[in-house]
C-alpha positions as CSV (number, residue, x, y, z in Angstrom):
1,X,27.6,20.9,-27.5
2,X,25.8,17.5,-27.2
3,X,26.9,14.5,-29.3
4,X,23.9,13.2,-31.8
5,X,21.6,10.5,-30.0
6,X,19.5,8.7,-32.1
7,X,15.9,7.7,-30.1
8,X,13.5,5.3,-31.4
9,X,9.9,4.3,-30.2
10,X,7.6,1.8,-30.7
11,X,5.0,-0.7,-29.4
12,X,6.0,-3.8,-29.3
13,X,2.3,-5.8,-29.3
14,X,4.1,-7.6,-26.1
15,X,7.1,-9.6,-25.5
16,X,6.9,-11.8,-22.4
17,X,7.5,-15.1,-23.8
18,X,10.2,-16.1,-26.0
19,X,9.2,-19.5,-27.0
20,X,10.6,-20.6,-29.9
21,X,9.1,-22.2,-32.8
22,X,10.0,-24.8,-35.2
23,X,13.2,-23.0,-35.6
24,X,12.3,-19.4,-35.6
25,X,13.4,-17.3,-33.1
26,X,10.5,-15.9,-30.6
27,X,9.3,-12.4,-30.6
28,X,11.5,-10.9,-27.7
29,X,14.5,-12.6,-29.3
30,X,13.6,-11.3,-33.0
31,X,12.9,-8.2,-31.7
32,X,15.9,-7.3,-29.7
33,X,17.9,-8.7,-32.4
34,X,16.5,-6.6,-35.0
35,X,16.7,-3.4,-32.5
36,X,20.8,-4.1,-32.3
37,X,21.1,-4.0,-35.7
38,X,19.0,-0.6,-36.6
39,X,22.7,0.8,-34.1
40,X,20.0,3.4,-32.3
41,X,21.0,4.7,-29.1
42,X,18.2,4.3,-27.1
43,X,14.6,2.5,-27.6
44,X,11.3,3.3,-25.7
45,X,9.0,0.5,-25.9
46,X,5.4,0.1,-24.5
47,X,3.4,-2.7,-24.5
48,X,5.7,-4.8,-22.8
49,X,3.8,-7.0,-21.1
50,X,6.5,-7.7,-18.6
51,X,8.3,-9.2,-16.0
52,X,7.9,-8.0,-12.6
53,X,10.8,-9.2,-10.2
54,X,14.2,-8.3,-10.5
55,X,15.1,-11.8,-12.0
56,X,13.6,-11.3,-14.9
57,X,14.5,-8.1,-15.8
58,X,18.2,-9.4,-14.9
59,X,17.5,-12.2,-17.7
60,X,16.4,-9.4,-20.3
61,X,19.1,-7.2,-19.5
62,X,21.2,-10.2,-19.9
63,X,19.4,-11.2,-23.4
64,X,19.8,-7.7,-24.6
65,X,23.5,-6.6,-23.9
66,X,23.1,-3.4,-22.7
67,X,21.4,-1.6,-19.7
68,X,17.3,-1.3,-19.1
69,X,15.6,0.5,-17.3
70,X,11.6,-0.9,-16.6
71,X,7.9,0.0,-15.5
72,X,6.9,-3.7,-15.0
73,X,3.2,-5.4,-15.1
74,X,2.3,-8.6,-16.3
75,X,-1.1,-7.3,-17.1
76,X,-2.1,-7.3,-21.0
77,X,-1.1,-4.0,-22.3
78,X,1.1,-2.8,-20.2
79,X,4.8,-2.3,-19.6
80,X,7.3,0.1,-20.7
81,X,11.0,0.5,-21.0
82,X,13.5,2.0,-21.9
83,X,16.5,-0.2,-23.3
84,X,20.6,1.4,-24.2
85,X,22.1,-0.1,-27.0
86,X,24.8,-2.1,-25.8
87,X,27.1,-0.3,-27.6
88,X,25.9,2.6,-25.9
89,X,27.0,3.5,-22.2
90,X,24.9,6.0,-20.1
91,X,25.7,8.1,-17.4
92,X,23.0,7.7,-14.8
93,X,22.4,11.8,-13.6
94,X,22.6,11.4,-9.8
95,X,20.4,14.6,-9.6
96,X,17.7,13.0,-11.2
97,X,16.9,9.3,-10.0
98,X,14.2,7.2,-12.5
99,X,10.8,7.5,-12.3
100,X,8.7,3.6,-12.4
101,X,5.8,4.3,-10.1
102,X,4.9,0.7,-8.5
103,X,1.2,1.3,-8.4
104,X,-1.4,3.4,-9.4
105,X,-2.6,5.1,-12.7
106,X,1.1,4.8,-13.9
107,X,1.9,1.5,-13.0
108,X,2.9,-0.4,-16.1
109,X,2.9,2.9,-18.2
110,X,5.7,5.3,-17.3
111,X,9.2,5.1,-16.8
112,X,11.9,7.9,-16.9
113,X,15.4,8.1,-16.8
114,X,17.9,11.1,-17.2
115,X,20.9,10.5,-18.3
116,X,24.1,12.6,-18.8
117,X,25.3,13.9,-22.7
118,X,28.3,16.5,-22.2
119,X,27.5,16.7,-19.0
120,X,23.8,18.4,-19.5
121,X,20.9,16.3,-18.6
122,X,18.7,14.6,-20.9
123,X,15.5,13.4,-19.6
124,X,14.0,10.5,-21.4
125,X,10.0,10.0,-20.4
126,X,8.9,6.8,-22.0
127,X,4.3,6.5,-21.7
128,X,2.1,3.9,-22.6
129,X,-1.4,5.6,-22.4
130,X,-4.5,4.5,-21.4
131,X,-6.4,3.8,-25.1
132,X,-10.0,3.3,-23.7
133,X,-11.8,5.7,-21.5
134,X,-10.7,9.2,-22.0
135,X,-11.3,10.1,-18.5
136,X,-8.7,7.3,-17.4
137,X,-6.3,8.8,-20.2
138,X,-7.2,12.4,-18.8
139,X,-6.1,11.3,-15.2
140,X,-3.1,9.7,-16.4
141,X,-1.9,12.2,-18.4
142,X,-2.0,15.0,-15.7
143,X,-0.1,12.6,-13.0
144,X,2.7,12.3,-16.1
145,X,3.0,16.2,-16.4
146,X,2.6,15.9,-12.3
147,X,5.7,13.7,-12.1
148,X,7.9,14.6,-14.4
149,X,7.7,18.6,-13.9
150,X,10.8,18.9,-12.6
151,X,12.6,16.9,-15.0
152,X,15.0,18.8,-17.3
153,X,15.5,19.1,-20.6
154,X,12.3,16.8,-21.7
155,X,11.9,14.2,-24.3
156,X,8.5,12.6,-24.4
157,X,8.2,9.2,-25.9
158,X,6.0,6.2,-26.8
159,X,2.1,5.7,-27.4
160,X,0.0,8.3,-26.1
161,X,-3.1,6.8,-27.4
162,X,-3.8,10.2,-28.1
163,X,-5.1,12.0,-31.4
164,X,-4.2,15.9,-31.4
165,X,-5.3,16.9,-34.7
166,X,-7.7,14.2,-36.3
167,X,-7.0,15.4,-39.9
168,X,-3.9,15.1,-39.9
169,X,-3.0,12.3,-37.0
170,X,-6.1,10.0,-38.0
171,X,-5.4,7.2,-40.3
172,X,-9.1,5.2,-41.7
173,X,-10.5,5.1,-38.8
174,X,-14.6,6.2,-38.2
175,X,-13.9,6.6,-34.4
176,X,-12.6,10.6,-32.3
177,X,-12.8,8.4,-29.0
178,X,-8.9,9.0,-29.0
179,X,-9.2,12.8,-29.3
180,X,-10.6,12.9,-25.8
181,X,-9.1,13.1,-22.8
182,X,-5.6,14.8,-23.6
183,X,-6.0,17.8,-22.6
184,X,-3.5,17.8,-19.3
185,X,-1.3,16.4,-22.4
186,X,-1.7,19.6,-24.6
C-alpha cells in the first residue's frame, strides 16, 4: 500500500535572481518560502529560468532545504525542476536513473525522477511545453512520450501549453493556437 504523497505544480514566471528589495524578500526566496509552508511533498515547477552549473543548483538546494532535482537553461522560459520538501526524504530507484536531457527539443523542459514509495516505483515527469508553434510543441511532445516510455508507474506534471478540450480548458481567450500540436500528447 503506498503512503499518501501530496504533488503540486506550477509555473513560477522565473526565479533566477533573488535580489532583494527595500526589505522584501526576492521572488525565489518568497517562493520557496511559501512552498515549505503549503508541507507538500513534492513540487514540479517550470519556467525556471535557471542556473546551469552545478554551483548554482548546489546554492538552491542549499536555499531550499531539501533535495532537487533540475533541467537547467538560462534561456527565458525555460527550466524545470522538481524540488522534495525538506521534510520529505526520497529514495532514489536505482532502476530508473533521472531523465534532464542536456540539449535538444527538451533541454530546459523535461526532467524526471523515480523515486521509491513502499518499495514500488513512482515516476515523477515534470514538462514545460513549447507555447508557440505547434509543430515545435508536436515534436516535443512525441520525444517526451519517446523518453519516458519505459518509466513506471507515470505521473505527468507541469505546463503543457496544451488545450485538450477548448470548452472546457479555455479560459477568455479568442485564440485555438494552443489546441494544436498535442496530438503525440493525447
Amino acid at each position: 500500500m503506498m503512503n499518501k504523497i501530496i504533488i503540486s505544480t506550477l509555473n513560477s514566471g522565473g526565479i533566477a535572481s533573488d535580489s532583494y528589495s527595500n526589505g522584501r524578500a526576492g521572488k525565489r526566496s518568497s517562493l520557496f518560502a511559501w512552498l515549505r509552508a503549503a508541507m507538500h511533498n513534492i513540487y514540479c515547477i517550470q519556467e525556471l529560468n535557471s542556473p546551469l552549473n552545478i554551483f548554482n543548483q548546489k546554492s538552491w538546494e542549499k536555499q531550499w532545504g531539501g533535495y532537487i532535482i533540475l533541467n537547467s537553461s538560462e534561456e527565458r522560459n525555460k527550466g524545470v525542476g522538481i524540488f522534495f520538501h525538506p521534510n520529505f526524504k526520497p529514495i532514489l530507484d536505482p532502476n530508473n536513473p533521472s531523465i534532464a536531457p542536456p540539449d535538444g527539443i527538451c533541454k530546459g523542459r523535461l526532467v524526471t525522477v523515480t523515486i521509491l514509495i513502499d518499495d514500488e516505483p513512482l515516476s515523477i515527469i515534470n514538462i514545460y511545453a513549447h507555447a508557440g508553434d505547434p509543430n515545435e510543441r508536436e515534436a516535443f511532445l512525441s520525444k517526451v512520450a519517446s523518453l519516458t516510455s519505459h518509466l513506471p508507474n507515470k505521473i505527468h506534471c507541469g505546463d503543457f501549453n496544451f488545450i485538450d478540450d477548448l470548452d472546457l480548458d479555455k479560459s477568455h481567450r479568442n485564440t485555438d493556437k494552443g489546441s494544436q500540436g498535442g496530438k503525440a500528447w493525447l
